[in-house]
N, C-alpha and C positions, 0 to 999 in steps of 0.2 A: 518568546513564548516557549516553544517547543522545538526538537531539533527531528527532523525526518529522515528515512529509508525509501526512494523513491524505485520501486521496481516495472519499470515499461518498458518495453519494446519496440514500439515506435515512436523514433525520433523527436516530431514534433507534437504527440500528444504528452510524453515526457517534460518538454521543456513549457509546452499550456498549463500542465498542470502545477510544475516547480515555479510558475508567477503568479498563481493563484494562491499556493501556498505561501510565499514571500509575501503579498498582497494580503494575508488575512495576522502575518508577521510570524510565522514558520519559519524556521532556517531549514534548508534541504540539506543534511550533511553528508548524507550518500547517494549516485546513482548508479541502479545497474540496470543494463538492455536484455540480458539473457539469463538464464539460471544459476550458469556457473558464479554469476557476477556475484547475482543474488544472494547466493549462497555464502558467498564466500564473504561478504557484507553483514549478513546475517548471525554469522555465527561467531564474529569479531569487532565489529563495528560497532562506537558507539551512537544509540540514539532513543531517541522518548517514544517514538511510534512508526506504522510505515505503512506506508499504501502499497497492497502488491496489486499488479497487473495479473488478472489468474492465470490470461491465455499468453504465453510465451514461445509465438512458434508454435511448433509441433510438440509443447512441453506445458505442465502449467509449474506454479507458483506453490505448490502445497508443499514439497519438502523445504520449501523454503518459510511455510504460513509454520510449520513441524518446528523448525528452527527458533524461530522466535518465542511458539510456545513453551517451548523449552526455559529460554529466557525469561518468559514474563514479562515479554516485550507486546504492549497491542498492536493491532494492525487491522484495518480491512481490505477486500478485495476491490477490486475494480472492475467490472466485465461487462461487454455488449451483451451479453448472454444471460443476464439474469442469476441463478443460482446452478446453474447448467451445469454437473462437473465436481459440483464443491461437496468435501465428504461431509457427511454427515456431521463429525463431530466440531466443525466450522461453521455450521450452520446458522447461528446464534450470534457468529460474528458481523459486524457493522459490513454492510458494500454498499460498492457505489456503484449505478447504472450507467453507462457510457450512453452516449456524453453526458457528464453531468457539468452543473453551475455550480460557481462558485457557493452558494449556499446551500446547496448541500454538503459541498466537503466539509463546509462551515460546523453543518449539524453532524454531521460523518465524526467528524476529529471532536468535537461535543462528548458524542456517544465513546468513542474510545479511550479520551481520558476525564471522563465523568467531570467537565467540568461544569457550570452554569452558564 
């Protein structure tokens, strides 16, 4: 299907969610735990979409959500937190609630590359 940008922080929500995405037939083709990682994935890395993690640490994820917009790459966020954080002009993009199930990343990754 599709090949992903998997941006988490912690460990083992990282690897829940990269068998949910395999499980729905995703290939993860990148992971990073922190911003630099991020980044640096972001702005070289090939892939069709990416889940960011917003909250990273004491950091979030938007120079990295900046990155991809760039690209024309979609993505959405992920956070316990609701919209809490996320600028404005992100607003409109797809997130996901922590924790969430499998069917929603389902409808999540739907909404991102407009598929049926």
């Amino acid at each position: 299907m599709a090949s992903v940008l998997l941006v988490e922080d912690e460990g083992l929500i990282r690897m829940m969610v990269a068998d949910m995405l395999e499980e729905l037939g995703h290939t993860v083709s990148a992971e990073a735990a922190n911003l630099a990682q991020a980044l640096a994935l972001a702005s070289s890395a090939e892939f069709d979409f990416a889940i960011l993690d917003f909250s990273l640490g004491a950091e979030t994820s938007v120079s990295v959500a900046d990155a991809l917009q760039v690209r024309n790459i979609p993505f959405a966020f992920a956070s316990g937190y609701g919209s809490d954080g996320v600028p404005e002009k992100f607003l409109s993009r797809p997130r996901l609630r922590k924790p969430f199930q499998i069917d929603q990343l389902r409808t999540c990754i739907t909404d991102l590359l407009n598929v049926p």
